[in-house]
N, C-alpha and C positions, 0 to 999 in steps of 0.2 A: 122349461120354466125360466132361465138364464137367460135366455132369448126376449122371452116376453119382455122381462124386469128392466132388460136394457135397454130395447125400441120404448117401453114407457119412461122410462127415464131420458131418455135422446130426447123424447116428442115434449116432455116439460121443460128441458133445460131449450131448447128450441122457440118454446110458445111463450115463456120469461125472458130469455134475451133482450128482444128489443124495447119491453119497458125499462129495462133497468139500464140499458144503452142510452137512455135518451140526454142530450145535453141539456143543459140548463138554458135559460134566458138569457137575451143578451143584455149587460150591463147598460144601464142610461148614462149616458154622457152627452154633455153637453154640443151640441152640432155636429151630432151622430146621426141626423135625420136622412132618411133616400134621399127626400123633398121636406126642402124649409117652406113654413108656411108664411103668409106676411108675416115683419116685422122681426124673422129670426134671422137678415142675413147674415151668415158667415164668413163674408166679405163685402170689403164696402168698393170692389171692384169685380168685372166678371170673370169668373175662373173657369176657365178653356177646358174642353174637355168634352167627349161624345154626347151630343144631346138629342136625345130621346122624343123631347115634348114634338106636336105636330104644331103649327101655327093655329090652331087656336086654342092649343091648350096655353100655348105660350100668353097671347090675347086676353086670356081668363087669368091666368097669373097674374099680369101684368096690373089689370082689373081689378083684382082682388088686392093688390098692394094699393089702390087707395088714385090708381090713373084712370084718365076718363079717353075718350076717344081716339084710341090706340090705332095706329097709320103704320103703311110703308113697311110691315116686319119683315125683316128678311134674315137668313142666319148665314153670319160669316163662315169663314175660313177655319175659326178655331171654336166653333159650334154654339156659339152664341149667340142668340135671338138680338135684333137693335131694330128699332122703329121710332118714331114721334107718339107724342101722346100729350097729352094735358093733364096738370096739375095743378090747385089754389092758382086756380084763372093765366096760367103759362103756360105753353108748350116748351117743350123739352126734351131731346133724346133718353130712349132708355133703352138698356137689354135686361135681358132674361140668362143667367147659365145655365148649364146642366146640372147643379145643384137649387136651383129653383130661386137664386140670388135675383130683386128685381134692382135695379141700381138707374139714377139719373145719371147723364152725362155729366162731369166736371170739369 
C-alpha cells in the first residue's frame, strides 16, 4: 500500500511540475524586437553583426521601408546587406543589418 501511495504521488508531483515551471513572458521594451519593422530603426547607422536575411528577404525589407528598385545587393564583411535603390525620385545607397535596420547612405 506504501508503495502504491508513493509511485502515485511521484506520477502527480511529475505531471504538475512543468506547468508550474513555466517562465513568464518576456517584458516589452522598447527595440527589443528579432526583426524591426519599417520605420522602427534602432539605428540610424548599420550595426555589424551575423546576418541571417537571404538576398531577397533583404530586397523585401528594403521594399517595405518605402525603396523602389533595389540593385547591386551584396553583403559586406561585417554582414550587412548595401545596394542602390530609389527613393522620392533619387537613387541612393542603402543597407540592410542583421537587426532588420534599413538606412540611406550619408
Amino acid at each position: 500500500m506504501k508503495r502504491t501511495f508513493f509511485l502515485l504521488l511521484t506520477a502527480a508531483a511529475l505531471m504538475s511540475g512543468p506547468s508550474l515551471a513555466q517562465n513568464p513572458p518576456a517584458t516589452d521594451r522598447p527595440n527589443n524586437n528579432a526583426i524591426n519593422s519599417s520605420g522602427q530603426n534602432n539605428s540610424d547607422k548599420p550595426v555589424s553583426g551575423a546576418n541571417s536575411f537571404t538576398e531577397g528577404q533583404a530586397k523585401s525589407k528594403i521594399e517595405d521601408a518605402g525603396y523602389t528598385n533595389v540593385t547591386s545587393l551584396k553583403k559586406d564583411d561585417n554582414g550587412v546587406w548595401r545596394g542602390k535603390a530609389n527613393k522620392g525620385g533619387s537613387s541612393t545607397d542603402v543597407s540592410l543589418d542583421f537587426q532588420g535596420n534599413v538606412n540611406a547612405a550619408k
